[in-house]
VOGU-3710 file (C-alpha; in Angstrom, 3 decimals, decimal comma):
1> xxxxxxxxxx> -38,815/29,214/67,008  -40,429/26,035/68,273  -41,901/23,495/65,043  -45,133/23,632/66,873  -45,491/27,688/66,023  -44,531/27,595/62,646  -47,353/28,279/60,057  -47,431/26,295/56,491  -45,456/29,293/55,213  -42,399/28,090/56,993
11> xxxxxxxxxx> -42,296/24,714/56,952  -42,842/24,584/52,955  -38,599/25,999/52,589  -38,072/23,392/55,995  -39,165/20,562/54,172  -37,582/21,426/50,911  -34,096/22,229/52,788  -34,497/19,170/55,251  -32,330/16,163/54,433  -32,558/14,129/57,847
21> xxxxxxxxxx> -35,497/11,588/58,218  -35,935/12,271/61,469  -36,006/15,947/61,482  -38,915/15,535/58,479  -40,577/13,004/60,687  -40,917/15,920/63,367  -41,803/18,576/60,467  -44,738/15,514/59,401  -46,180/15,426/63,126  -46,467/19,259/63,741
31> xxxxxxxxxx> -48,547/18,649/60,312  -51,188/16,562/61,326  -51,554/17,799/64,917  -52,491/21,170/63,296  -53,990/20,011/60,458  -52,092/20,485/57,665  -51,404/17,515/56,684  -54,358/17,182/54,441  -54,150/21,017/52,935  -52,796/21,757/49,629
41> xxxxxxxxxx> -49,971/20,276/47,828  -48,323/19,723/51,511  -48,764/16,069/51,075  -46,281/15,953/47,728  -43,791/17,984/49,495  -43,674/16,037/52,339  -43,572/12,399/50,183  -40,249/14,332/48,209  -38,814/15,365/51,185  -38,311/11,462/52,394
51> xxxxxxxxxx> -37,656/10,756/49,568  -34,827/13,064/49,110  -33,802/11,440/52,514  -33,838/8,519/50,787  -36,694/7,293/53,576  -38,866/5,302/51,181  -40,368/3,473/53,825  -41,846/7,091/55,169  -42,734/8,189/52,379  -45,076/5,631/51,087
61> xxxxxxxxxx> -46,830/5,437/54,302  -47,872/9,734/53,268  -48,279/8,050/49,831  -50,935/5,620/50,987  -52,727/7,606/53,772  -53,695/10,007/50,934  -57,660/9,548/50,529  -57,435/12,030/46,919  -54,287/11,303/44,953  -53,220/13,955/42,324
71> xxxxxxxxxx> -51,216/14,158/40,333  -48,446/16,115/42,300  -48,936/13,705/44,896  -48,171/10,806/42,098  -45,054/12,850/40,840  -43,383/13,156/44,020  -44,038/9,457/44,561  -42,773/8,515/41,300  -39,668/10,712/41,950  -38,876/9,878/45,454
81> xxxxxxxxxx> -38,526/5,982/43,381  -36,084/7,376/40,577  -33,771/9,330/43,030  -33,814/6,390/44,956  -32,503/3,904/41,614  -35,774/2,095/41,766  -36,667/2,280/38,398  -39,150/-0,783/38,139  -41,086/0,581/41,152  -41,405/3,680/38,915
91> xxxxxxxxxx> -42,873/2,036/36,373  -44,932/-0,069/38,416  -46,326/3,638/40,098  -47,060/5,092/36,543  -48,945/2,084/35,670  -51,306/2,538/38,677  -51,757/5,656/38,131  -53,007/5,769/34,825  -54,973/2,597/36,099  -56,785/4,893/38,944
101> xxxxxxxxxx> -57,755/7,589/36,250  -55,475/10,109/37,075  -53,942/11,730/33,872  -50,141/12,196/33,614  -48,197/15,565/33,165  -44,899/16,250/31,983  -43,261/15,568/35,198  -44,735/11,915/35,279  -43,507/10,894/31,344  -40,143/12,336/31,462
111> xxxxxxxxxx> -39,276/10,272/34,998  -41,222/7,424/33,845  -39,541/7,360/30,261  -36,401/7,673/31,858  -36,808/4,666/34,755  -37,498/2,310/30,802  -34,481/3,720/29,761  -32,417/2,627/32,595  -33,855/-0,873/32,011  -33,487/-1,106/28,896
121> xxxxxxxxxx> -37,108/-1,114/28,515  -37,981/-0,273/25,220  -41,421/-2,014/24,482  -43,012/-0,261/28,050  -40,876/3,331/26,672  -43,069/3,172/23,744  -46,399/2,484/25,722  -45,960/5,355/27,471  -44,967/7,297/24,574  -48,557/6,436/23,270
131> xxxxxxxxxx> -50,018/8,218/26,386  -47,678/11,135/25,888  -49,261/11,872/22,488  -52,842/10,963/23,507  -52,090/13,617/26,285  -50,392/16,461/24,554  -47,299/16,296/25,621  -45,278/15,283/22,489  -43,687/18,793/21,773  -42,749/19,302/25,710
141> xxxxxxxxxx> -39,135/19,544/25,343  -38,372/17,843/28,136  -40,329/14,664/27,433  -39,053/14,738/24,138  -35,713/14,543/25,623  -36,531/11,642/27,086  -37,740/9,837/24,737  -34,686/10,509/22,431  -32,590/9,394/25,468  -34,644/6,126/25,202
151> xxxxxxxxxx> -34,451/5,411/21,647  -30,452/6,264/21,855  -30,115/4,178/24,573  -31,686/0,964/22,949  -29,734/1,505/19,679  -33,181/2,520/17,658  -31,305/5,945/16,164  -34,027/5,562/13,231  -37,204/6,049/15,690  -35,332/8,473/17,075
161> xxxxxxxxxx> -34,780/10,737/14,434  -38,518/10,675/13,548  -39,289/12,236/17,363  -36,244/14,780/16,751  -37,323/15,920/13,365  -41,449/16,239/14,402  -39,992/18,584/17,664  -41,273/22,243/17,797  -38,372/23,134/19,460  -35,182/21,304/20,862
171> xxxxxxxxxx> -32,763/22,546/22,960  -29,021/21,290/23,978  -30,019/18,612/25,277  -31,787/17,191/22,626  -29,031/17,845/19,944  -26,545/16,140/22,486  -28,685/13,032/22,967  -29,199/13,042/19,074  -25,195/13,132/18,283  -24,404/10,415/21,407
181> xxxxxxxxxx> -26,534/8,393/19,928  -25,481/8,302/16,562  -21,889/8,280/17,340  -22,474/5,186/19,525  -24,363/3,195/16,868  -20,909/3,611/15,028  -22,191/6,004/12,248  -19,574/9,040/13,182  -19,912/10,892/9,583  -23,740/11,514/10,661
191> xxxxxxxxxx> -23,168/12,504/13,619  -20,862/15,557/11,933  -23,122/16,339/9,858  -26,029/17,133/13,023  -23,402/18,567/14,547  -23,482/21,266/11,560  -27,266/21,511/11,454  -26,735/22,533/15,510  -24,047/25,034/15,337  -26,302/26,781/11,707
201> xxxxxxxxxx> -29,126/26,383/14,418  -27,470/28,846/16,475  -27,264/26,025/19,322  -24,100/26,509/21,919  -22,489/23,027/22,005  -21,579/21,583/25,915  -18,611/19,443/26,562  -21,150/16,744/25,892  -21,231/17,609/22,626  -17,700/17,745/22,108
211> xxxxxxxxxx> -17,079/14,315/23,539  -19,130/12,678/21,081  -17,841/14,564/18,066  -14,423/13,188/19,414  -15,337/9,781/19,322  -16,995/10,214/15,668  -14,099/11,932/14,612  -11,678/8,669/16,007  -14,120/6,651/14,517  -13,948/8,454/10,941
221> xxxxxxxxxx> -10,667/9,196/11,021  -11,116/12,704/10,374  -7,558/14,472/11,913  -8,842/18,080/10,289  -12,223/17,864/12,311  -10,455/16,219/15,415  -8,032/19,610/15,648  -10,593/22,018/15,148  -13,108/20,832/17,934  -9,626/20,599/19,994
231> xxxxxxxxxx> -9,438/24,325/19,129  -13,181/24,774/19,677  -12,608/24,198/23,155  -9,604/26,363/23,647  -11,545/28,956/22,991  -14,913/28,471/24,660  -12,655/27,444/27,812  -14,239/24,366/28,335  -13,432/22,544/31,270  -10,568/20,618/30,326
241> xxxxxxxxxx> -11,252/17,436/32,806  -9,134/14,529/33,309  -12,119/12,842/30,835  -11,762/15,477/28,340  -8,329/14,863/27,709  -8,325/11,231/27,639  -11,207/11,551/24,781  -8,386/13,795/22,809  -5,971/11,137/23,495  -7,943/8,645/22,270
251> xxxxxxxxxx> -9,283/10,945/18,948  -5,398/11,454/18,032  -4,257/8,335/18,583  -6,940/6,216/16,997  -6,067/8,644/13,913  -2,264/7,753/13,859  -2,045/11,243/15,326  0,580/9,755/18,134  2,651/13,117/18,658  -0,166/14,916/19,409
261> xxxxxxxxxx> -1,628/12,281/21,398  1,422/12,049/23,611  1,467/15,755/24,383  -1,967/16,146/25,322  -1,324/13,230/27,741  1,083/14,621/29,201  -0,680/17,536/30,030  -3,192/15,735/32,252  -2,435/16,520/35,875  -3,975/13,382/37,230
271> xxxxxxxxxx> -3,759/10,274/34,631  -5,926/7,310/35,320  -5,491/3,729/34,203  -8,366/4,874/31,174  -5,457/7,826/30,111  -3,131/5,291/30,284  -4,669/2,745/28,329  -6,028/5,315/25,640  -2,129/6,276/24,966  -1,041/2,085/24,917
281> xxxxxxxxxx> -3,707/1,118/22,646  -3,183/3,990/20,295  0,849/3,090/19,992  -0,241/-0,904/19,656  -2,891/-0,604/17,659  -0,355/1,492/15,323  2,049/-0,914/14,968  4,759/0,756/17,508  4,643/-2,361/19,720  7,658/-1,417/21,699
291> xxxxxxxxxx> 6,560/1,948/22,619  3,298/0,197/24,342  5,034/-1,976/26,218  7,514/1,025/27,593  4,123/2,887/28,540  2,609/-0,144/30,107  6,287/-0,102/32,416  6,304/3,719/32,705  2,104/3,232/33,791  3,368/1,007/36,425
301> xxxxxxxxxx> 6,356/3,110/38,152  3,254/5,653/38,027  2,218/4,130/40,988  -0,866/2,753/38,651  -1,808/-0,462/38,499  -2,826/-1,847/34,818  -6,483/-2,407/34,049  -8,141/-4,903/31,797  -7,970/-2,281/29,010  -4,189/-1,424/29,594
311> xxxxxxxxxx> -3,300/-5,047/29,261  -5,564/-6,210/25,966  -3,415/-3,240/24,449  -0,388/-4,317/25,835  -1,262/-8,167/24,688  -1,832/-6,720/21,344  1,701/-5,330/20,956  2,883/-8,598/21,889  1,079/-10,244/19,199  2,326/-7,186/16,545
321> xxxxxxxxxx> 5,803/-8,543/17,141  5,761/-11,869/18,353  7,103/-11,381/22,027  6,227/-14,706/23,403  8,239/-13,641/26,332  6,669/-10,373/27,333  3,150/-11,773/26,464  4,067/-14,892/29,417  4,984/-12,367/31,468  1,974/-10,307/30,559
331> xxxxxxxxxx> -0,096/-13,266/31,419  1,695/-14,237/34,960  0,984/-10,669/35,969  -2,800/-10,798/35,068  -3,378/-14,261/36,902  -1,791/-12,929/39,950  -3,071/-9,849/40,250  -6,392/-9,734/37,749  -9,841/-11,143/37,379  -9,399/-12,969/34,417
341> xxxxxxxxxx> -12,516/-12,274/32,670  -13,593/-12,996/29,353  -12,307/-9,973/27,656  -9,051/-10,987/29,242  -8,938/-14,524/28,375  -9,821/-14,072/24,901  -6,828/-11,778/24,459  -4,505/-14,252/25,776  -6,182/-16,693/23,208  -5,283/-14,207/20,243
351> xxxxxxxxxx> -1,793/-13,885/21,621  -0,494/-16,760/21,994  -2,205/-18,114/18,520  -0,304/-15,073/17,364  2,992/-15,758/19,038  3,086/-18,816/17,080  1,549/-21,204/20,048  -1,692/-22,337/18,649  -1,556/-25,078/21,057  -1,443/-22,921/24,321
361> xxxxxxxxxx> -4,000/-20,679/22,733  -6,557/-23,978/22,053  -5,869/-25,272/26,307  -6,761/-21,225/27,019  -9,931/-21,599/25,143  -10,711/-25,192/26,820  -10,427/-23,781/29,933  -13,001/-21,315/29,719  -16,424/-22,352/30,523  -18,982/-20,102/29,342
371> xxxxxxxxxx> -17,605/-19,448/25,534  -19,296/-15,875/24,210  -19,871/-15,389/20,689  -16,101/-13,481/20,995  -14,310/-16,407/22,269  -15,636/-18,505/18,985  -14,521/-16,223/16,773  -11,339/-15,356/17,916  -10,197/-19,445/18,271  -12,013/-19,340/14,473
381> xxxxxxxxxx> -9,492/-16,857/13,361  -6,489/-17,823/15,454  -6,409/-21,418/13,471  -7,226/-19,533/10,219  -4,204/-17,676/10,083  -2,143/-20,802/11,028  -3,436/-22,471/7,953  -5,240/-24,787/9,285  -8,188/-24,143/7,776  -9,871/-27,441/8,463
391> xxxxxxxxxx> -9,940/-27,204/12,548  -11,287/-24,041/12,195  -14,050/-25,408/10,453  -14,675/-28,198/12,524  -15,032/-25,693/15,564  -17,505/-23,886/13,466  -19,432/-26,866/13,279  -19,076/-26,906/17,078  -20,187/-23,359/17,499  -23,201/-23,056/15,594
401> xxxxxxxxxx> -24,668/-26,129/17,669  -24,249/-23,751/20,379  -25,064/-20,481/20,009  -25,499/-18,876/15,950  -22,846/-17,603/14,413  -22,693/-14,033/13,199  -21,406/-12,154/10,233  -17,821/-12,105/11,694  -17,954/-15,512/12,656  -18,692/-16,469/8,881
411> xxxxxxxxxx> -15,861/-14,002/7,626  -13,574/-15,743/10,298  -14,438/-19,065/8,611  -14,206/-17,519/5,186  -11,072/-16,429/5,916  -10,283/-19,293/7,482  -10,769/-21,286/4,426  -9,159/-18,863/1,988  -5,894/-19,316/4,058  -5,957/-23,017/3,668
421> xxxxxxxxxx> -7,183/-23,004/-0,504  -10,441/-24,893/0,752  -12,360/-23,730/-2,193  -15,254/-26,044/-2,521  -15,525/-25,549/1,718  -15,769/-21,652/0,899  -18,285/-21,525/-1,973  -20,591/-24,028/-0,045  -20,692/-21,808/3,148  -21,074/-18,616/1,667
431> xxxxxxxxxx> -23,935/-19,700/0,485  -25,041/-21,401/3,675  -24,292/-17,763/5,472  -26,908/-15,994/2,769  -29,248/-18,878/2,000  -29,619/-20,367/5,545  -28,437/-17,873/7,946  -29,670/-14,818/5,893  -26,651/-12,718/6,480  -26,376/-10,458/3,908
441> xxxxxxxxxx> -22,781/-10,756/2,664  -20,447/-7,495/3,728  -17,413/-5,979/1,589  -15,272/-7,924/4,057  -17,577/-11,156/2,970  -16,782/-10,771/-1,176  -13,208/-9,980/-0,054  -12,849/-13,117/1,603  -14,322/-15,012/-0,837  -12,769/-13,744/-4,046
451> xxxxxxxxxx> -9,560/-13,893/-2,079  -9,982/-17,445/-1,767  -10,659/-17,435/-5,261  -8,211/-15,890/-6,776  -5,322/-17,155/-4,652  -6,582/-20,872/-5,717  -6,459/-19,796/-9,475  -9,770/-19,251/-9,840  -9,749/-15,697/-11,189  -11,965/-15,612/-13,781
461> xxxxxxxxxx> -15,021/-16,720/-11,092  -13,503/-14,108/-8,901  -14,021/-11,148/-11,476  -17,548/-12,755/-12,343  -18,652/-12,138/-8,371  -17,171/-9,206/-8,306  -19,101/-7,866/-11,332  -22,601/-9,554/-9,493  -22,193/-8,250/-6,266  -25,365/-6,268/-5,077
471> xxxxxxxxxx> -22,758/-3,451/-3,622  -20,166/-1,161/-5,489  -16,870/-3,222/-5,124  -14,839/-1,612/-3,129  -11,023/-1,368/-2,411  -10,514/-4,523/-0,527  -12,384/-6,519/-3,166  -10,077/-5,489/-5,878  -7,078/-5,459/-4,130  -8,091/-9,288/-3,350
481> xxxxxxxxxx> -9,038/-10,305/-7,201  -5,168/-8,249/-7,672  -3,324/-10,263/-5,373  -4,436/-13,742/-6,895  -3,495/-12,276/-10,382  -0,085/-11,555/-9,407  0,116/-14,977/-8,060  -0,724/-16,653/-10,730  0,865/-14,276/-13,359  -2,968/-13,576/-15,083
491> xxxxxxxxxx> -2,177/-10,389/-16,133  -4,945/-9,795/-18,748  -7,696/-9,426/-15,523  -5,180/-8,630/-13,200  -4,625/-5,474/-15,118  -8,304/-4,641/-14,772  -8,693/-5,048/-10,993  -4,897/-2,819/-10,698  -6,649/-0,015/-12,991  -9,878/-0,253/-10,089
501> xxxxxxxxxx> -7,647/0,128/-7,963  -5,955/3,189/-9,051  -9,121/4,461/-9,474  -10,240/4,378/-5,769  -7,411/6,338/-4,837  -5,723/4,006/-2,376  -4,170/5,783/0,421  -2,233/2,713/1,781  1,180/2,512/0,559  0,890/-0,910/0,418
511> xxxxxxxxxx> -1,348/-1,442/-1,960  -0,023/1,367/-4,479  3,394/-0,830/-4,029  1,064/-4,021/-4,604  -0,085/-1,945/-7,748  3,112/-1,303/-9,283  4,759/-4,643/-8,787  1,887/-6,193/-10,462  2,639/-4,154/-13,365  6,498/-4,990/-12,738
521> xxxxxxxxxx> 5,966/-8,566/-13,002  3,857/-8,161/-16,043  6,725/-6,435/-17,300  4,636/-3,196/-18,164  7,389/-0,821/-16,674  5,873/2,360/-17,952  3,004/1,857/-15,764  4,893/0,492/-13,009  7,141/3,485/-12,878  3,828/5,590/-13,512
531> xxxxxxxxxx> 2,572/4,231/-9,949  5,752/5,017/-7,985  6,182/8,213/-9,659  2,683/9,238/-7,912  3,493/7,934/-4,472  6,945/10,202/-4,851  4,964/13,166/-5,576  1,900/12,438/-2,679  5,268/11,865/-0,035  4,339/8,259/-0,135
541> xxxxxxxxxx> 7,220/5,949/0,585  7,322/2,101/0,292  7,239/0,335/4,173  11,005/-1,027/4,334  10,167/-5,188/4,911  11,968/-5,981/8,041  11,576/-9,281/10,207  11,937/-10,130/13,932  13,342/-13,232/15,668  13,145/-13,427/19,407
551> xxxxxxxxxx> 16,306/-15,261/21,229  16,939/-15,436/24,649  13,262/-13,743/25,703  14,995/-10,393/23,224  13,806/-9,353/19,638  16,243/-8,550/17,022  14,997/-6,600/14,024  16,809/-7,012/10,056  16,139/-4,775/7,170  16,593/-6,290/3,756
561> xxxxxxxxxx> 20,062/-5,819/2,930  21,141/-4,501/6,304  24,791/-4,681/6,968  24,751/-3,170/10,438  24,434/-6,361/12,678  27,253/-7,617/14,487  27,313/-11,011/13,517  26,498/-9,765/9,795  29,570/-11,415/8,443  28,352/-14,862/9,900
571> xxxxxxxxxx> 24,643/-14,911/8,965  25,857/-14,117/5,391  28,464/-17,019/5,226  25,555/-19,022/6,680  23,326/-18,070/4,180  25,785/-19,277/1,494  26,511/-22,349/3,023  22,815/-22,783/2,836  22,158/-21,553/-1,004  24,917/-23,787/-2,046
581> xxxxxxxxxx> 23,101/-26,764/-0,322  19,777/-25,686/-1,626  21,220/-25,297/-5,159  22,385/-29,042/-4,926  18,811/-30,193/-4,008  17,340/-28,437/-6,786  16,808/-25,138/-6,107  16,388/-22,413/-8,450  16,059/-18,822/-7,534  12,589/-17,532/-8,530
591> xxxxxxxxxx> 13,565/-13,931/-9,722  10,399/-12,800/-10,711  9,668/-12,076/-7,319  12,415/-8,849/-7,617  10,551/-6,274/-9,204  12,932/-3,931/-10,229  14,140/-3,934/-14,029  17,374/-5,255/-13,416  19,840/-8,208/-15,148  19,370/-11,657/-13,676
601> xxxxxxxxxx> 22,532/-12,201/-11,595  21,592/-9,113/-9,773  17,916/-9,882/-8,919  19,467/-13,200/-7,617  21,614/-11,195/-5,537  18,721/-9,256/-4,182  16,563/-12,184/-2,660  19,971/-13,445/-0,718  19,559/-10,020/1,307  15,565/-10,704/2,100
611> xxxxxxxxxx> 14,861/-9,456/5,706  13,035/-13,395/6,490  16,723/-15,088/5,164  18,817/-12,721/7,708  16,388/-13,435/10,842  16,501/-16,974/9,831  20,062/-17,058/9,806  20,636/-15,314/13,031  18,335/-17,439/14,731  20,056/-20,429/13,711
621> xxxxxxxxxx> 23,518/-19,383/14,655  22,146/-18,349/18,018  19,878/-21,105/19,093  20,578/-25,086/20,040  19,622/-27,412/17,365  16,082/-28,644/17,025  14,693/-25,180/18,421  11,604/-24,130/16,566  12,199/-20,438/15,005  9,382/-18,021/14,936
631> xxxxxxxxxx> 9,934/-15,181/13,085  7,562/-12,404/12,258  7,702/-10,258/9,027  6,012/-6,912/8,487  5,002/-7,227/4,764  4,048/-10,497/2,721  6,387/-13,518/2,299  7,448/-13,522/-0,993  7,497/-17,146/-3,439  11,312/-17,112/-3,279
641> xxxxxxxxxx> 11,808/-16,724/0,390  8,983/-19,374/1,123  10,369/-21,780/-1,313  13,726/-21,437/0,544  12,642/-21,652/3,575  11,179/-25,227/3,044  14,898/-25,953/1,907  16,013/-24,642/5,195  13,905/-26,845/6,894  15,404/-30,193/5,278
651> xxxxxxxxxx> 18,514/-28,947/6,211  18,754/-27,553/9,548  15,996/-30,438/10,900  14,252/-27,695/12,584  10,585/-26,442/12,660  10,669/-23,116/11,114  7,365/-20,342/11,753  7,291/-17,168/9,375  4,617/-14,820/10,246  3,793/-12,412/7,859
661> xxxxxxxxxx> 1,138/-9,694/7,563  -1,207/-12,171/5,967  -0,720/-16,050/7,809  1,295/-17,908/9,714  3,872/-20,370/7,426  4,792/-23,639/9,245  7,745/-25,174/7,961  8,728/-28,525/8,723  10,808/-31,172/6,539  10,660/-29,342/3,422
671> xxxxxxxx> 6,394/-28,930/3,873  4,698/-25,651/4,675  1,632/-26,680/6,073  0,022/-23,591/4,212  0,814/-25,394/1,130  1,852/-22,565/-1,776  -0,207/-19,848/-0,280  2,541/-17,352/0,529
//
């Protein structure tokens, strides 16, 4: 059948099947020769199908020959723009329309709300949202969608709820935007709770859905939720993509989950660098270091090549256990092969600071030239937890010339400070941060602050914040006000933050072990014996302190008291050379720092098995003279071990680094550049 003989009839499903411009632009001449050019909504059809050829060009000139514009004419103008990605010339089409009198449908808002959402555009979304009301169209579902996809988009989950709530009727779509949304403005419990509302609702949730709840469910660290949306999808038989998996890789491992994480991942067929990287992080970010770098090996015999995700991770398991080595290497691999962006850089930064180089990690820094508000914080921090307090604040003073510090830029300072005893330094710019900055101080904030506080002596001005603070105090506040008690031996207030503690029902063993050798020291063994008797009966056991030393580019790991290293018998006659040489220059063992109730020859005995003495030793034996030691310790220096180690340092002449879950200690010549805050 020649075009020519074809009646409007046919060539409506031509142009709606046609995808070749000039195929339509024969279809368009046949119209106007017989006339039909100007009949019905022929004109719209013909404007979508260039534009569905992606023919702009054509399909303005229908646009504009047009003597009576409708608004199907509009529409198909409007969408030819957004299938094309041309989202401001959508806008810039609505607006003309509405200038030339012609009134909008539902078609025209929800493309037009979603070109503002694409750019971001949340002052024009909410102009046309005023026309959608003034129109009618605020309960059409699909415009509503649209503006919820706006709101969610520009982080305004509070305007958005106010459109869900007022909706007639909402369908999937809606409910998905809604939980998105709130997941991504970090509020995961929330978004469970709509998730709830949906299913009681009667709504069928999508694999949409189900991505989001697995993110909230990471975010909240909710395992029991996490395994039954798993198990939701097992039996709906939702597609089970290469995506889907990763997001359970990613739910189990950012929940400590890492068995189940591993054996989803290796059920996907097809792993991509984002698999990959979901499974390193989880591992680093857990503290199993060495099983992120074997992934980041195994990722690379894959065949895959590392992404900037795969390598922060792996650069973060470095830093966990002080692997200079790996972390160089790390490093050599990203300049060669990498764009070294920002994200990248400022990893190294953190590394190396937490390798023990703060020097490397300061030329890093100076070599970047556009510094984001990241890259400030991060150098902030780095010197923080090197004790040197006083740099960092001077590069605060640089920073806030520059661009204005934020609230974790002050609790980088803060902390910062509290590291280095700075107290006058703190007090002064935590009130600089409310009064000047009007930040309105966090948990994390107080912490900070009555850490600083309390480790300085200053405990009874700690408890008085504490007791003002506009918030309930929460675990990290007491646990802070606790710590500087047990430091300074202040038992009568030390006992009330410990019972606050107790109360919040800490489920870190950590600070239940913090708990009961508070009590220890204060010699209240009932209570002490109380604590541990309820971390026996919850499963909880105490994190054995070990401590690593890297020689010859290879870590080696000592548990207190561990007899199974082959050069065991050395580092202890090593260590006794050393005590005996200490002892002459006036040291005394500080046995309140061994918390069990036992007679004093035998808590002396105890601190001459600390994990920090054995890597210390080992190093020494197996390194040239005058080679600086770094060695990195799981759980808190104690006040014997740091006291020693300044001994060590007369002796030996050598530079000596403990890291320890806290701060970096710098010994050198008998000073720790920390000063006493171990």
């Amino acid at each position: 059948m020649r075009l020519k003989n074809l009646s409007p009839q046919d060539l409506k499903p031509l142009l709606l099947g046609c995808r070749h411009s000039a195929l339509i632009s024969q279809i368009h001449a046949v119209m106007v020769s017989s006339g039909l050019f100007s009949s019905g909504n022929s004109n719209a059809q013909l404007i979508s199908s260039y534009g569905r050829a992606g023919d702009l060009e054509s399909a303005h000139k229908v646009f504009d020959k047009i003597s009576l514009r409708r608004v199907d004419s509009w529409n198909a103008m409007l969408i030819a723009y957004s299938r094309n990605e041309c989202p401001v010339e959508v806008v810039n089409a609505y607006k003309q329309m509405v200038f030339e009198g012609v009134k909008p449908d539902s078609s025209t808002f929800t493309v037009a709300l979603k070109a503002c959402t694409i750019l971001q555009d949340l002052e024009k979304g909410e102009v046309i949202w005023e026309k959608v009301v003034e129109c009618g169209y605020e309960n059409d579902i699909f415009v509503g969608s649209s503006i919820l996809n706006l709101y969610a988009k520009c982080g305004k989950m509070d305007k958005a709820a106010i459109v869900f709530e007022k909706m007639q009727k909402r369908d999937t779509v809606c409910w998905t935007t809604m939980i998105t949304g709130i997941v991504q403005s970090g509020k995961g419990r929330e978004a469970v709770d709509l998730y709830r509302r949906m299913q009681k609702e009667g709504m069928v949730s999508d694999g949409v859905v189900m991505l989001g709840l697995m993110q909230a469910c990471a975010n909240i660290a909710d395992t029991k939720l996490g395994l039954s949306v798993h198990g939701y999808m097992i039996r709906r038989a939702l597609p089970m993509d290469v995506n889907m998996l990763t997001s359970l890789v990613d739910m189990y491992a950012k929940n400590g989950e890492l068995d189940l994480a591993t054996r989803v991942f290796r059920k996907i067929p097809c792993r991509n660098t984002v698999s990959w990287s979901a499974l390193i992080s989880g591992f680093a970010q857990n503290g199993f270091a060495v099983n992120a770098l074997q992934l980041l090996i195994e990722m690379q015999l894959s065949g895959l090549t590392p992404d900037v995700a795969s390598l922060v991770s792996a650069l973060l398991a470095c830093s966990h256990i002080g692997s200079l080595k790996l972390g160089r290497s790390i490093h050599g691999y990203a300049v060669r092969k990498v764009i070294m962006d920002q994200v990248l850089s400022t990893a190294f930064i953190d590394m190396y600071a937490k390798c023990g180089l703060i020097s490397c990690a300061r030329a890093l820094y100076e070599h970047i030239g556009s510094k984001d508000l990241i890259c400030w914080n991060t150098i902030i921090a780095c010197y923080g937890i090197h004790g040197h307090g006083r740099e960092a604040l001077t590069l605060f003073q640089q920073m806030k010339d520059k661009i204005e510090p934020d609230h974790a830029t002050f609790a980088a300072l803060l902390s910062a400070l509290s590291h280095s005893g700075l107290v006058e330094e703190g007090r002064h710019w935590f009130d600089v941060m409310v009064n000047e900055y009007n930040i309105k101080p966090s948990e994390k904030h107080y912490a900070c602050l009555v850490d600083l506080l309390a480790r300085a002596g200053e405990v009874e001005e700690a408890k008085d914040i504490i007791i003002c603070m506009e918030m309930k105090p929460g675990l990290a506040v007491w646990v802070a006000l606790l710590s500087g008690c047990h430091k300074h031996k202040k038992f009568l207030i030390g006992e009330l933050a410990a019972n606050r503690v107790l109360e919040l029902i800490p489920e870190n063993t950590g600070t239940l072990v913090l708990v009961a050798n508070f009590f220890a020291a204060a010699k209240v063994w009932d209570k002490a014996a109380a604590v541990r008797k309820v971390m026996k009966k919850a499963g909880m056991k105490k994190v054995p302190g070990y401590s690593a030393v890297e020689v010859n580019g290879r870590l080696h790991a000592f548990l207190m008291g561990d007899t199974s290293h082959p050069q065991y018998e050395q580092i202890i006659g090593l260590l006794c050379n050393l005590e005996n040489e200490m002892k002459a220059m006036g040291y005394v063992p500080k046995t309140e720092f061994v918390w069990q109730n036992l007679e004093e020859e035998a808590k002396v005995k105890v601190l001459c098995y600390h994990s920090e003495r054995l890597a210390i030793a080992f190093g020494l034996l197996n390194t040239a003279p005058g080679t600086r030691l770094l060695i990195t310790k799981n759980l808190r220096v104690c006040g014997d071990c740091h006291e020693v180690t300044k001994f060590i340092s007369v002796i030996v002449k050598r530079e000596i680094i403990v890291r320890d879950v806290k701060r970096f200690h710098h010994f050198k010549d008998g000073i720790c550049s920390c000063g006493d805050y171990w």
